[in-house]
N, C-alpha and C positions, 0 to 999 in steps of 0.2 A: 583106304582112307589116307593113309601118308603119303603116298603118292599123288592123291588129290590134290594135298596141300601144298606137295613140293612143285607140281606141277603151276598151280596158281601162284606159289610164291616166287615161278621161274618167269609166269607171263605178266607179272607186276613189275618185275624186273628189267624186263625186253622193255617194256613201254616208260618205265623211269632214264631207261640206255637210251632209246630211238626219240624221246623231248630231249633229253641233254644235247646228242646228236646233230639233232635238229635243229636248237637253238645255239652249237656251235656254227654250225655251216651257214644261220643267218647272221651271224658273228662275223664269219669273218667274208663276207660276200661283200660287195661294193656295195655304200650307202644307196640307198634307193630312195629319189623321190616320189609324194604323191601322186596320182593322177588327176588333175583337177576335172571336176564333173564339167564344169562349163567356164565358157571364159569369153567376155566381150570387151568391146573399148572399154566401158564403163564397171564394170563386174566380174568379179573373179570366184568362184563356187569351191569350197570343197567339204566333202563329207569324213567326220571323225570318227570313227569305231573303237570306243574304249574295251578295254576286257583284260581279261588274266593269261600271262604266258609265264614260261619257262624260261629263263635266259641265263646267261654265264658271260655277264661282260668281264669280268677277268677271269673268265675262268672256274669258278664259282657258281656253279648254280640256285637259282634262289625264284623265287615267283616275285614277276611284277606286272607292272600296267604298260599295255600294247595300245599298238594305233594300228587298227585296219591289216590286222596278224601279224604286225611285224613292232620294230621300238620306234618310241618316241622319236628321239634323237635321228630315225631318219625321215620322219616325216615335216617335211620342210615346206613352209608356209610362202608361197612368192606372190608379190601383186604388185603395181606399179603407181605410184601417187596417183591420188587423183580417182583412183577406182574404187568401189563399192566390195568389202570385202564380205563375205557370206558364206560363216563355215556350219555346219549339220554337225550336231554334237550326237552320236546317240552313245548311250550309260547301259553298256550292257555288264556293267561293276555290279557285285554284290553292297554297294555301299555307295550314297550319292557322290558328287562333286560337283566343279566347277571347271573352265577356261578363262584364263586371265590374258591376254595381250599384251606383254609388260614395255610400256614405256610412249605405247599409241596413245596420244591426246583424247580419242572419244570426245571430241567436243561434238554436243549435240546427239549423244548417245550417250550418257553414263551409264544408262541401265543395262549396256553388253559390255559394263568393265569386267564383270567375269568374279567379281570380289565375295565369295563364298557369305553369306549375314547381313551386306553391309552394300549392293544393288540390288541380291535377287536371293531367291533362296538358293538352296543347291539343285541341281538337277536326281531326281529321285534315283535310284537302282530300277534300272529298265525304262528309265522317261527319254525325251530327247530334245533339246532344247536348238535353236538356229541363233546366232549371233550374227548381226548384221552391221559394220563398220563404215565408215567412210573416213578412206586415208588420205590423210593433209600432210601427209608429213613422208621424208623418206631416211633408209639407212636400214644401219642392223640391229632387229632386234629379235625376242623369241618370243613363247607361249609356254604357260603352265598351267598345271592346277593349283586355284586357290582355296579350295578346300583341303583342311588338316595337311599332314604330311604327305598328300599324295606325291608329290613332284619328285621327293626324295626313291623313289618308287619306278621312278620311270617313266610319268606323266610331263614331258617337257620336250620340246623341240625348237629349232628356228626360226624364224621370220625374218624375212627380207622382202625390203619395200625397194624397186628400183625407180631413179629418178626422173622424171619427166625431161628434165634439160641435161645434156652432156655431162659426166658426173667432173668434177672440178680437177681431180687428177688420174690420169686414164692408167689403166693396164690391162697387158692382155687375155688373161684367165682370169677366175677367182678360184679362193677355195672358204668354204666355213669350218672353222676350226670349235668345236664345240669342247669346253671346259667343266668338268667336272668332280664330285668327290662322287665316291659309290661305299654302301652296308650292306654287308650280308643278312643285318635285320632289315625287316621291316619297319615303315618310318613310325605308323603309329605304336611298334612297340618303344622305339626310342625315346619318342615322345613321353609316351607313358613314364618311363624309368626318369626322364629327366624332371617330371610331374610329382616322384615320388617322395613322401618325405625323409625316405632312408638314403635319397642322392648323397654322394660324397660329394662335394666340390668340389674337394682337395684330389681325387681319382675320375676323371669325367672322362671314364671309360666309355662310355654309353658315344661320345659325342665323336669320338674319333674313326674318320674313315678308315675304309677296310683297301683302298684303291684309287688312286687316281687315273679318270678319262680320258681321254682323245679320239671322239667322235664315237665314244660308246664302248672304247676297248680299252682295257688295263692287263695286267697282271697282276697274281695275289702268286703266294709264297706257300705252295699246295702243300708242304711239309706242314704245316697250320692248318690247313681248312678241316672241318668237320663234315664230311662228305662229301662228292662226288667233287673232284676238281683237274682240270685239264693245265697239262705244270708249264704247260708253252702255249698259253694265251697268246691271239694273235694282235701285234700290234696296227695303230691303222697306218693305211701306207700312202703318201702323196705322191703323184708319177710327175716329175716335171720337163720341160724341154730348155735346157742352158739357152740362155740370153734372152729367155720370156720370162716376164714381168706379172707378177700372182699380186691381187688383190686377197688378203686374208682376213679373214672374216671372223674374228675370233669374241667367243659368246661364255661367259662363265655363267653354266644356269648350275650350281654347284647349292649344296642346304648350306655348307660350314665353309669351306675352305678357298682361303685369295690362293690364287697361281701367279709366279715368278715364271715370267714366259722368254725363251729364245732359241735360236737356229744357230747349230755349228755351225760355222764359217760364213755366215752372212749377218749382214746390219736388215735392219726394220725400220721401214719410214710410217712413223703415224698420221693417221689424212681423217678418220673419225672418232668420233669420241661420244658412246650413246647417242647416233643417229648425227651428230652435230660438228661439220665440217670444221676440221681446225687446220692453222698454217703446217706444212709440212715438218717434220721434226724427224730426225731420226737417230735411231737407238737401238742399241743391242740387245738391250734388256728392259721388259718391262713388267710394272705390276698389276695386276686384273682380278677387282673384289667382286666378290658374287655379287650376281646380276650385272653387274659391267659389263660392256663393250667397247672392245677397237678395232678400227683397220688399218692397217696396216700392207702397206708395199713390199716386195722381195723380188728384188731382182735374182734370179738366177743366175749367177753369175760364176759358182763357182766351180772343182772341177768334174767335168762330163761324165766319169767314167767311178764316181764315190756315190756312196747314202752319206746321209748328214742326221744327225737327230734334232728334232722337234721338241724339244725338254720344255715340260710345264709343272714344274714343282709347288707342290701345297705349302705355301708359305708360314701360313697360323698352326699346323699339325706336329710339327718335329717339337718343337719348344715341350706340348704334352707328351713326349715318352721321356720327361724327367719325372713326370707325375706318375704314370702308366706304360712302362715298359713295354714296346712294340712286339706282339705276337702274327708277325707275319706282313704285317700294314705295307704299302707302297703308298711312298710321299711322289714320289719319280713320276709323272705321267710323260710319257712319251710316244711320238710319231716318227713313222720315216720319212725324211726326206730324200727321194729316190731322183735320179739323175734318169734320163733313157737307155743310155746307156752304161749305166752303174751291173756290178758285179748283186749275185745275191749272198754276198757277204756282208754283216752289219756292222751299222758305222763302227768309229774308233768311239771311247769313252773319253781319252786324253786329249781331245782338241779345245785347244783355249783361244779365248777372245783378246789377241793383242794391246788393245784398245775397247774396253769394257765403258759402254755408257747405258748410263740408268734412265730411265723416263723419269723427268721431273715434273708432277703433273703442275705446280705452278705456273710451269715456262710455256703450257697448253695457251693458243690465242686461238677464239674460232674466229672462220671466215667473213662473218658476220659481225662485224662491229658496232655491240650495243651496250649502251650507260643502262644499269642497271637503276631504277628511279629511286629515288630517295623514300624508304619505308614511310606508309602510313600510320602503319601496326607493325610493333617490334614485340617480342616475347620469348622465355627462353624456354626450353623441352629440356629436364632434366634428366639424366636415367641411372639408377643404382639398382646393383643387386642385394638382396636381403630376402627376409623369412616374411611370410607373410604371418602372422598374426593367426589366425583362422586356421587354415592347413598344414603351416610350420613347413611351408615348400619354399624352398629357395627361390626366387627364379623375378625380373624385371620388375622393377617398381619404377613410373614416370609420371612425370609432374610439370604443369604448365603456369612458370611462371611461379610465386610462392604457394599453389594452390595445394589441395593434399595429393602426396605420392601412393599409386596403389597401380594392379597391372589393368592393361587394356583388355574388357573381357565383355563377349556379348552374356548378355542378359535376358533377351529375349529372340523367341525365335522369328522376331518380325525382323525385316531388312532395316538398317539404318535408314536409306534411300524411301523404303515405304513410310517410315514415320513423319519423315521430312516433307512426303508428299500430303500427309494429312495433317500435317501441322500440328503431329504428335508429341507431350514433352521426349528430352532425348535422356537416356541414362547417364548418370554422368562416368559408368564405367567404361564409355568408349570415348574417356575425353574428348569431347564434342568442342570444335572451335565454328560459333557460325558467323559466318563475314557477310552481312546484307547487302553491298552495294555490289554491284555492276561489274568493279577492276577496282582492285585492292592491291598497293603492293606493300609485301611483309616483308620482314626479318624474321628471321627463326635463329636463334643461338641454342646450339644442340651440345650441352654439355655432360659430359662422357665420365660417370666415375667407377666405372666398369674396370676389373682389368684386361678386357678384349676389345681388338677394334670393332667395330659396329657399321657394318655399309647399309645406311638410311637410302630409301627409296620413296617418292612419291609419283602416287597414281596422276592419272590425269594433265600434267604438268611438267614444264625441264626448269629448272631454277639456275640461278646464277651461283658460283662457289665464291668467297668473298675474301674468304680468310680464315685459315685454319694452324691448329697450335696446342700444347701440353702446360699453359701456364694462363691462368685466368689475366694478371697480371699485364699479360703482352697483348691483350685483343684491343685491335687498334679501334682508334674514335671516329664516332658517326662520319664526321667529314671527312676523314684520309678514307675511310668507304665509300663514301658521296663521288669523291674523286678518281676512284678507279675508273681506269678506261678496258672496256672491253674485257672483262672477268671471261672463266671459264664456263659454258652452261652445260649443264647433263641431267641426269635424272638418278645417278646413284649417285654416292657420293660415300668416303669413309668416314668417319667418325672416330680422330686415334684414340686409343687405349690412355686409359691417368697411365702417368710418372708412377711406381712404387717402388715402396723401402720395405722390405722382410712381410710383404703379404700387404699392405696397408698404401692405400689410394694420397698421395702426395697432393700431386696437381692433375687435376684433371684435365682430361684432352677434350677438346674443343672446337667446332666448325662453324663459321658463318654463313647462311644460305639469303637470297635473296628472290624472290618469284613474286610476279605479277598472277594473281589467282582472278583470272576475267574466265576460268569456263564454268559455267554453273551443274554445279553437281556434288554427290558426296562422291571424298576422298582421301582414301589412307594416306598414311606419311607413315610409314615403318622399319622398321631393320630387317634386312634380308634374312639373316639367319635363321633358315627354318624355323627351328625351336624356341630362341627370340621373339620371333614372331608369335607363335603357337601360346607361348607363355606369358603375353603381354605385352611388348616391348612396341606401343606404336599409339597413334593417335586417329583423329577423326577432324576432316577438314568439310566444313559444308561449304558452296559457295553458291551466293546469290540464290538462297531458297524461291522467293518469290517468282524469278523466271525458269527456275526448275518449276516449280508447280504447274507454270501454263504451258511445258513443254509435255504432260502428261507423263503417266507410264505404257511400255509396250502391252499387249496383253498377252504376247506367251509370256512375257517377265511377268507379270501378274499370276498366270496361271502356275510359273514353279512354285509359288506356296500353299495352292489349293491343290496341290497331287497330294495322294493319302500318304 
């Protein structure tokens, strides 16, 4: 009998060794893209295979969410303006979700925004839903789940739309630079803890990564890890050829953490900014808040026979180990940047930038020069954290305008989107803003008394940035706004942190947004951060209900709420 056991406790062990194994060697294998099912002038096909694997992207092994046996992050979504995008979701998860598009207009499609409660229901455990797009739009963007903390998990990858016309400044490669934070938990257990009323806020342990990304690889500090972990995590490696010109493609789909991004020994010219061409600008150093995107230029230039590191450091994470002393954490995310004929010796860590310049996103002008119209509708989004009342849980309280503060929370299991088609009242816990007409243009004053910065996101829509700042005091008047020429447009945007004195919210930081809301549909406006999100921190945008209603619903969007 003990020999049975020893023997069974030796073939549990082989097969815990031969997954770690295995999801090293797809670790460190060269990113693989999908195989697309089909593809015409018009239509671009591919099938999604959600499930549960094994993986150890620093090193670390932990269970997460797969695409089609392998991770997210290499499943790269490509299709070209202009074409009919058409992806096969099937959920073979223990647990539903969803597919979100972040940053695709969906005009004349809301109901495949992918927005977990709020177009469709979730896709059941073992159901399969098909999302069908048509792309007006081009650049870089990605996909994830918008249900609960999946993404945090491993559910997210890239998307890239290529341009129909010559793209505005050429180069000869590309590379996609995927940005991220990584946990050894699980996200809904994080979530959970951060839900709980025994949260410290004062030690927000829970919220701090374990690992910084680059294209799905890190390292953790195995002297710390709690089982199985490999202490030379492979970093990702780029090959390049001296005096060709790389398009980089760089995508922070991260839950928490902004990256401070640059290249030893070379400058970065910026040429997009979430999907939206801007005048060329270049810098050594830049900043990239989740869900953001840039591209950026690199000329190859320097010398032949060195690696260079690709340093993408978590910006918002270091300041927390005054709170919560670092047990093992990597703020560092790093790549190499490989010469062809470079040594496989790793770079130097002492190389400095001569001439250090920061991205100023102000000094951003896109290609596209347009006056942003004089708001119809102005209003402000307030957001403070506090106790709720009821739970005694910490966590986003926001408020439209002097109305009551409380978080964003579904309340029923019907879609926002289905209520609006039945011309249902709406709950007022998804702060509900409905705009009836046609094309509305808004003002949004999103004031910030948080002491974290906040990168606000809106579906459906790229908005204008207007004017942003730390002192109520300084925001400029309707007509020096009227008068801006050619504002910056994107679809994320930061939200700074108030001003504080010894714990306590001074002045609050502050952003002025400006959009034309002409696509009819419902849609979030929310803060990226994961648990932000999850915990309230966001709103609800209806537009032009009555031409949504004669644009019907789909009927497999229909059918996700009638699966058992």
């Amino acid at each position: 009998m003990a020999a049975s056991k020893e023997l069974g406790l030796l073939v549990v062990l082989a097969l815990f060794i031969a997954a770690f194994v295995a999801s090293m060697n797809a670790l460190t294998s060269s990113s693989r893209s999908p195989v697309r099912d089909e593809s015409s002038n018009n239509t671009v096909t591919y099938t999604m295979r959600l499930h549960r694997l094994f993986g150890a992207p620093d090193g670390v092994n932990r269970s997460m969410i797969g695409v089609n046996g392998g991770f997210g992050w290499d499943f790269v979504i490509r299709a070209r303006e202009g074409q009919r995008l058409v992806v096969h979701v099937l959920n073979e998860l223990d647990e539903p979700t969803t597919i979100h598009w972040h940053g695709i207009f969906q005009n004349h499609s809301n109901a495949y925004d992918g927005a977990s409660h709020v177009t469709q229901c979730p896709i059941p455990a073992g159901g399969r839903l098909t999302y069908a797009v048509k792309l007006e739009q081009y650049g870089t963007y990605w996909w994830h789940s918008h249900h609960g903390p999946q993404y945090i998990d491993g559910l997210r990858g890239p998307m890239i739309i290529d341009p129909i016309a010559t793209p505005s400044v050429a180069s000869d490669e590309e590379l996609i630079v995927e940005l991220s934070d990584w946990y050894h938990r699980q996200g809904a257990d994080i979530v959970a803890a951060i839900n709980s009323p025994t949260l410290d806020i004062n030690r927000p342990v829970d919220i701090i990564p374990d690992a910084a990304l680059v294209n799905g690889r890190g390292r953790f500090n195995c002297s710390f890890a709690v089982g199985a972990c490999a202490p030379q995590a492979a970093y990702t490696i780029f090959h390049v050829r001296r005096n060709a010109s790389y398009r980089l493609r760089l995508i922070n789909t991260a839950a928490f953490a902004g990256f401070n991004v640059s290249l030893d020994g070379h400058s970065m010219t910026v040429v997009s900014v979430d999907g939206i061409d801007v005048e060329p600008r270049t810098v050594t150093h830049l900043r990239i808040n989740v869900a953001q995107r840039y591209d950026v230029i690199v000329h190859a230039n320097a010398s032949p026979d060195s690696n260079f590191w690709l340093r993408a450091t978590m910006n918002n994470v270091a300041p927390l180990f005054f709170l919560v002393p670092p047990t093992g954490q990597d703020i560092y995310g790093k790549a190499l940047w490989s010469y062809s004929n470079a040594t496989d010796d790793a770079p130097r860590d002492d190389v400095t930038m001569t001439d250090r310049i920061d991205l100023d996103e102000l000094l951003l002008v896109p290609l596209l020069k347009e006056v942003a119209p004089a708001p119809e509708l102005a209003f402000n989004f307030t957001i403070r954290i506090q106790k709720n009342d009821t739970t005694n849980v910490s966590g986003p309280h926001v408020a439209i305008d002097d109305g009551p503060a409380f978080p964003y929370r579904y309340t029923t299991t019907t879609p926002t989107l289905f209520s609006v088609m039945n011309d249902d009242p709406l709950p007022a816990e998804i702060h509900p803003l409905v705009l009836h007409q046609s094309r509305t243009s808004v003002q949004i004053l999103v004031i910030n008394y948080n002491q974290g910065e906040h990168p606000f996101h809106m579906h459906g829509h790229a908005f204008w940035v207007m004017a942003h700042g730390t002192n109520l005091a300084h925001i400029p008047s309707m007509e020096s706004l009227n008068a801006l020429v050619a504002p910056m447009k994107r679809d994320t945007v930061a939200v700074a942190a108030c001003d504080s004195f010894r714990g306590e919210c001074v002045q609050p930081g502050w952003t002025i947004l400006r959009v034309v809301l002409d696509n009819p549909g419902v849609w979030l406006f929310h803060c990226h951060i994961e648990w932000d999100m999850a915990t309230g921190m966001g709103m609800t945008l209806i537009v032009n209900p009555s031409t949504l209603r004669s644009m019907g619903l789909p009927s497999d969007i229909q059918r996700t709420c009638a699966a058992p």
